[in-house]
N, C-alpha and C positions, 0 to 999 in steps of 0.2 A: 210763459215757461213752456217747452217744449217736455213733450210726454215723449218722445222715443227713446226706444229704449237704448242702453250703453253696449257699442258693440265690442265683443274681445278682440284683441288687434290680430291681424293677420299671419298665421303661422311661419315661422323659420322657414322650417321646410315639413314635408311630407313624415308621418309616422313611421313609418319605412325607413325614411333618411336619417330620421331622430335616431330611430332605437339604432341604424348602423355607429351613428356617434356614439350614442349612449355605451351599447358592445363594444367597442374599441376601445374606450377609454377604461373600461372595467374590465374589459382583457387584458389590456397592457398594468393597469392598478395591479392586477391581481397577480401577473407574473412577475412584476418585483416584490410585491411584498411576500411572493410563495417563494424564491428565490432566496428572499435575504430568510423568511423562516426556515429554511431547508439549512442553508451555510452557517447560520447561528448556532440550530440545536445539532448539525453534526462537528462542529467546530468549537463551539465557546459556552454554551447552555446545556444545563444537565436537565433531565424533567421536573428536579424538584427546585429550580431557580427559573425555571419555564413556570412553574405551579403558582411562585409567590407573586409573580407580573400577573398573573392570570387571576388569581382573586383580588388584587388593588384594581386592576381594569374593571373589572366585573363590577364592584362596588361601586367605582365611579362611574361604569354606564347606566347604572339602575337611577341614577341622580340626572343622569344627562339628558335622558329622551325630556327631561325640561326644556332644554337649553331651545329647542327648535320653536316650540310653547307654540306648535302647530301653525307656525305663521307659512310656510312653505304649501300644506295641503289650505288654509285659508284665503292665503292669495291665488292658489291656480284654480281654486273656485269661484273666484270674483269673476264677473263679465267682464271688469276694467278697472285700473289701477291707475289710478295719478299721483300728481306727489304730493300730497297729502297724505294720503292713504298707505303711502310708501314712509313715509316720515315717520308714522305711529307705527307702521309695524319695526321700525329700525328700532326707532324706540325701545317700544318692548324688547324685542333682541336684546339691545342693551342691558335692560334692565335684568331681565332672570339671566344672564353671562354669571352676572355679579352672585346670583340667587344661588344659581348650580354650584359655581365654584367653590362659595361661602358652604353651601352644604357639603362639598366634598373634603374641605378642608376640616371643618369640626369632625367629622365622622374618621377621621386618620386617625387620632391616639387610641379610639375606643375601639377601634377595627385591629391596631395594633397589636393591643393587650385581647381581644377575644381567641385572635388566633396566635397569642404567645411568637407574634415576628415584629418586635420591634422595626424591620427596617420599614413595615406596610407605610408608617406612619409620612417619613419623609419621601417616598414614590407616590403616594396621592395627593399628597402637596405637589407633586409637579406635573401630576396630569391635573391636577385643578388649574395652576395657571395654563392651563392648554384649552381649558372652555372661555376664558376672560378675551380669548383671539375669533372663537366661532362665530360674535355677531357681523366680523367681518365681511365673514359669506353667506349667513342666512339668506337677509332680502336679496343679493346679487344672484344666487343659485335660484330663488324662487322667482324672480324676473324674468332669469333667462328660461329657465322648465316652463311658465305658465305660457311662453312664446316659442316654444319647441325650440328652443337653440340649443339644441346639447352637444354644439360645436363647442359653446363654452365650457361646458360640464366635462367635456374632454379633456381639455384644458387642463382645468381645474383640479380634477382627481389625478392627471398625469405629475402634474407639476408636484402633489403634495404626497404623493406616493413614495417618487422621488428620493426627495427630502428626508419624508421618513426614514427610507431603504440606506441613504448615506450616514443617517447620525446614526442609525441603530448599528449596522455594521461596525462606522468606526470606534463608538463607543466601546461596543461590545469587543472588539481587536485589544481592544486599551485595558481592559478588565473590569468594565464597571458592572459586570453579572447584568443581572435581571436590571438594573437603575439604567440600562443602555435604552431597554425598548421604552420607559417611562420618557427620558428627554425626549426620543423619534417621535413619543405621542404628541408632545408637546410642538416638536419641531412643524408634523404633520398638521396641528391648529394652527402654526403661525403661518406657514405657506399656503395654504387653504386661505385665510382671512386676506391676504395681501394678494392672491392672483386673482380672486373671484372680484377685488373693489380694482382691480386694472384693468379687467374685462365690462365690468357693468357695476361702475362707482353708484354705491347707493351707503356712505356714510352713516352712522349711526347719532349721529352727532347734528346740529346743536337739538336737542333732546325738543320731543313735540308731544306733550302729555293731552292737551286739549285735543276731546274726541276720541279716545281710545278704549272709551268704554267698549262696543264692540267685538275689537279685537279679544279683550280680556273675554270677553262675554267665550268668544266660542274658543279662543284659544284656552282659557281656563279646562272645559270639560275637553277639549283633543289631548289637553297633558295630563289629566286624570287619564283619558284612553290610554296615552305614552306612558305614563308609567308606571301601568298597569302591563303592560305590556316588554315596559325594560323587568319588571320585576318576574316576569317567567323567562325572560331569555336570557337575564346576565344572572343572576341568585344560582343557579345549575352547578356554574364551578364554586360559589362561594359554598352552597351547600356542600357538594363533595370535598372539598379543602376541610370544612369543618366537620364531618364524619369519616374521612377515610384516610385524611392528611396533604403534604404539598409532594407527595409523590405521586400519590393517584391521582389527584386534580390535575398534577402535569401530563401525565397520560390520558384521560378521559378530557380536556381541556387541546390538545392536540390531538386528535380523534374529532371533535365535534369541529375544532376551525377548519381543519383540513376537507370534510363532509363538506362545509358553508362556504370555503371557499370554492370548493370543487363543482359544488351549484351556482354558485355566482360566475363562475368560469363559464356552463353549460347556457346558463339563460340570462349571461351580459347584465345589462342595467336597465332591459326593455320593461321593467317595474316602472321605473319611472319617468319613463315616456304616456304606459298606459293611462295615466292619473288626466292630464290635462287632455289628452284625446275622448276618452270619457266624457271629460267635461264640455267637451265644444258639441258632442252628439247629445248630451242634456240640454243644452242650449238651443238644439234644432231643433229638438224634442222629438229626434229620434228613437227607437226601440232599443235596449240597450240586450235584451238578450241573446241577437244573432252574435252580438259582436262578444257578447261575452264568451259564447262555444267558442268560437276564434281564437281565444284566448286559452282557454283549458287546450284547445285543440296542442296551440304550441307548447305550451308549458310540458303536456305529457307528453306529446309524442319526442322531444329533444331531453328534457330532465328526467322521465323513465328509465328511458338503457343506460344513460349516462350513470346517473347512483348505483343503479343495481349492477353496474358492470363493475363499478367502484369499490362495492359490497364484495361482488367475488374476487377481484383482484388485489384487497387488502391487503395481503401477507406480502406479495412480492414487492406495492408498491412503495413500502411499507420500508422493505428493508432497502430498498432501492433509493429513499430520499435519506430515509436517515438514520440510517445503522444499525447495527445489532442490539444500543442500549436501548432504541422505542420500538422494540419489535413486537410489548406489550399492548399496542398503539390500535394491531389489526384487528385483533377479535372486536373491538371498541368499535374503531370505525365498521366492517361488518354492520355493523347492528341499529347504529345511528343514520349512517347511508340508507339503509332501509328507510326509515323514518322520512323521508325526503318527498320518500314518495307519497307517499299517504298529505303531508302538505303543503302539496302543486295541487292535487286534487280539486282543490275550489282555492285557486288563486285570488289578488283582489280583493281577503276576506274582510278588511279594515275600509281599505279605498273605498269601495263604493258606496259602504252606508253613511260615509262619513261625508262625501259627496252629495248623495241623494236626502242630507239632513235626518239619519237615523242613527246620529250620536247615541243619545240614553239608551237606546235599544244593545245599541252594541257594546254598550259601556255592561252592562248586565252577562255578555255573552263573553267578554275578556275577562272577567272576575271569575266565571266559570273554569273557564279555562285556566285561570293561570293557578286557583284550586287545584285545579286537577294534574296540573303538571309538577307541581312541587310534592303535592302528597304522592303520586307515583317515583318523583325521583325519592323522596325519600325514604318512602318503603325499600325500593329497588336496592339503596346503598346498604340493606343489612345484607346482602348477598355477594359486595364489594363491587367493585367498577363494573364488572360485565351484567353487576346485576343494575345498575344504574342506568347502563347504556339500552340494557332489555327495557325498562322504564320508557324508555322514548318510544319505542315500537307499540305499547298499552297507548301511550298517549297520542301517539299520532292517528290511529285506530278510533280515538274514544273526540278529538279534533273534528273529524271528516262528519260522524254522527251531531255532534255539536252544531255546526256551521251549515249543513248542506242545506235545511228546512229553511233555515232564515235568510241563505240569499236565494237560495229558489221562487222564496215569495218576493223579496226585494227584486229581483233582477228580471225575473218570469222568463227563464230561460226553459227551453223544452228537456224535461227530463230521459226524454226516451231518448232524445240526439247525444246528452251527454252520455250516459250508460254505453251508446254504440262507439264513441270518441274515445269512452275506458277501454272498451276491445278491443278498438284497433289501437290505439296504443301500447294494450300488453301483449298483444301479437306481436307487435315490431320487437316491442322490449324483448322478449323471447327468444325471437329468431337474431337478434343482436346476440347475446350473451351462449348463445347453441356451440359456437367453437369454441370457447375455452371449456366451457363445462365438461364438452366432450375431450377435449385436451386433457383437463385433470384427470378425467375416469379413465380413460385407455392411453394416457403417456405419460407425463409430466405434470406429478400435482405442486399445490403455491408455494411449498415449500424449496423444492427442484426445479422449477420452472426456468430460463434463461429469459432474457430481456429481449434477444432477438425473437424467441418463439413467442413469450408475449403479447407483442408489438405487432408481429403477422395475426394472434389471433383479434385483437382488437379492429386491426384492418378489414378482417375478413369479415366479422360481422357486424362493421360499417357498411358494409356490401350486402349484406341480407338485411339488414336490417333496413336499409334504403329500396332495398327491394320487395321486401314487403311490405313496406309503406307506398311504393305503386301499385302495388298488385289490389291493397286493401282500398285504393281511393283515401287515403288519409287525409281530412279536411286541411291541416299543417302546409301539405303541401304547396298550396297556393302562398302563403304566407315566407315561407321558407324560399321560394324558390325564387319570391321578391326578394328579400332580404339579397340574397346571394348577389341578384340582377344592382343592389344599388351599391357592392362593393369595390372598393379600385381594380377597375379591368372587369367588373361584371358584364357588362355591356356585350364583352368579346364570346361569356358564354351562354348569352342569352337565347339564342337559337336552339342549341343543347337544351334548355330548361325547358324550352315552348315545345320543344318535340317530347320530353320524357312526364309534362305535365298530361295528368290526366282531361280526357275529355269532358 
């Protein structure tokens, strides 16, 4: 029997490459689904029929982070994957689909009758049959991620974004209120399942139960992690719906997606790129702290000005998408956009222990946490929505404290490099946001502002802000200026990058 060891198969393409697919296809995801939320809530959806979609979601994603039952971060940590091993993890898929759905489906009459909206009951009924379609893409998404192909992820989020953006639209034209975005969810798990097994058929089917202990073994505590983890991120608006009604969960509930998607916009899907690249410099047993600065480096110096410019331009952009009646929308987003920042700060905070086999550890420090964010939302909402949305700004604060000691020891990243990585990123951030600021104070505040003077100030301090990121030597730089070089037609400005990259 041969002792060598099992090698992981050779990458797609380049990290680089990756995360440009990975960005493009969560660029373009993300302007159809901002697109049809934009034409929805100024056209067909009031906020408080936006509120009642928003606590059945919410409800059924606290059940959902099951549905993955960690086989995506379990396989891009194998050194190698056969079909065997592909088999049981389909398997499983399979199996918790049924798990998830069945728990979303009992929990509709009682979720119903708590919140006095009968119709909660038959809209989670139909995002439950929308998880019975996800084992479709599980193992196919986590084939292609543990092999960098996120040519297919491209794909794949394109194609079922799509879909979504078509039925919710037409539904919602037809008058089916808030029960419009419930089928698009559904529509969105059916397209997702069918384009991911077109791309990288990996069938759930005929069922391979031998051997899969395993699997259950670590994916059992990743989905104690998940949801633990759905239960501080999706519980937010059901809390608010349940203290303050479906008018302010529709407000404070658009406020927080528009924030999330706003940073999804800013920093692509290179999340999920990082995870398997990780993984292959574990493997080399190389040092993982340079690469992790690297990381913090891009996150803040692009997701900083980005939120906080978001934060200040709230009011205009506010009425600019969608109208006079969400104009309660700004002070919210304001306040939550902040928050943003504070959790880029120590990206990776799950990935990597979960990675480096410090599950239980970190299983202790998401309990913490998600403590701690539920009792600050709920204090916050005796003060009503903005005291809610202040709630996040406590918690993201009380996050950065949490997390920072335990990946510092996990990752042994130098702390004096990151501290300087924080400067010169809230330098850039700074000198970004300096012409509007200065615009509100001596011409035009968010109230009066016009869309063209906006749009110049935002340009302009792309231009400082780019510019104090040379001046500063911003470690990003190197990173960024790749990125740009592996875009269509990069190549043409590659010269320009080689000249304005620091020495």
């Amino acid at each position: 029997m041969s002792d060598t060891k099992p090698q992981r198969e050779e990458a797609a393409m380049s990290v680089r490459g990756a995360a440009v697919w990975a960005m493009g296809g969560q660029y373009l995801s993300f302007a159809i689904q901002f697109i049809t939320s934009v034409i929805i809530s100024r056209l067909f959806l009031s906020p408080a029929e936006v509120g009642l979609f928003s606590i059945a979601l919410a409800a059924a994603l606290v059940v959902s982070v099951l549905q993955d039952f960690g086989l995506t971060r379990y396989m891009s940590g194998l050194p190698s994957v056969d079909a065997d091993t592909q088999a049981r993890c389909s398997t499983v898929a399979l199996l918790f689909s049924f798990v998830v759905a069945g728990l979303i489906a009992v929990s509709a009459l009682p979720m119903a009758h708590a919140y006095g909206q009968l119709a909660l009951a038959p809209m989670l009924l139909i995002i439950a049959a929308a998880y019975l379609f996800i084992p479709l893409a599980v193992v196919p998404m986590a084939l292609m991620g543990r092999a960098m192909n996120f040519r297919g992820h491209f794909i794949v989020n394109l194609g079922a974004a799509l879909t979504q953006a078509c039925v919710a639209l037409t539904l919602a034209a037809l008058g089916y209120s808030a029960f419009a975005l419930a089928w698009a969810t559904l529509a969105n798990g059916v397209a997702r399942g069918l384009i991911a097994q077109y791309l990288r058929p990996a069938l759930p089917y005929p069922l391979r139960l031998q051997g899969i202990a395993p699997v259950l073994s670590v994916g059992s505590r990743l989905s104690g992690l998940y949801a633990n983890y759905g239960i501080s991120a999706r519980t937010p608006d059901m809390i608010v719906g349940k203290l303050l009604g479906l008018n302010s969960v529709g407000l404070y509930s658009r406020a927080a997606s528009l924030s999330d998607q706003f940073r999804t916009l800013i920093s692509g899907a290179i999340g999920s790129v990082f995870y398997p690249a990780f993984a292959r410099k574990r493997d080399n047993g190389e040092p993982l702290g340079p690469a992790y600065l690297r990381v913090v480096a891009g996150y803040t110096a692009i997701i900083w000005p980005g939120m906080a410019g978001l934060a200040l331009a709230a009011e205009p952009v506010v009425k600019l998408l969608y109208g006079p009646r969400w104009e309660a929308v700004a002070p919210l987003l304001s306040t939550i956009s902040l928050t943003e920042i504070f959790l880029v700060m120590l990206p990776l905070q799950s990935d990597l222990p979960i990675l480096l086999g410090k599950i239980n550890q970190l299983m202790l420090y998401a309990l913490t946490e998600t403590c701690l964010s539920l009792t600050l939302l709920a204090a916050g909402c005796q003060w009503g929505t903005q005291g809610a949305a202040a709630s996040r700004l406590v918690y993201g604060a009380a996050w950065v404290l949490l997390y920072a000691r335990f990946l510092h020891r996990l990752v042994g990243f130098d702390a004096r490099q990151l501290l300087v990585i924080y400067a010169k990123s809230a330098l850039s951030t700074l000198a970004g946001l300096a012409p509007l600021a200065l615009t509100y104070g001596l011409w035009s505040g968010p109230s009066t502002i016009s869309l063209p003077l906006l749009c110049a100030n935002v340009l302009l301090g792309g231009v400082l802000w780019m510019g104090t990121m040379l001046a500063l030597r911003h470690p990003a730089l190197d990173d960024l200026f790749g990125l740009i070089g592996h875009l269509p037609g990069g190549r043409h400005v590659q010269p320009l990058l080689d000249w304005l990259k620091p020495a």
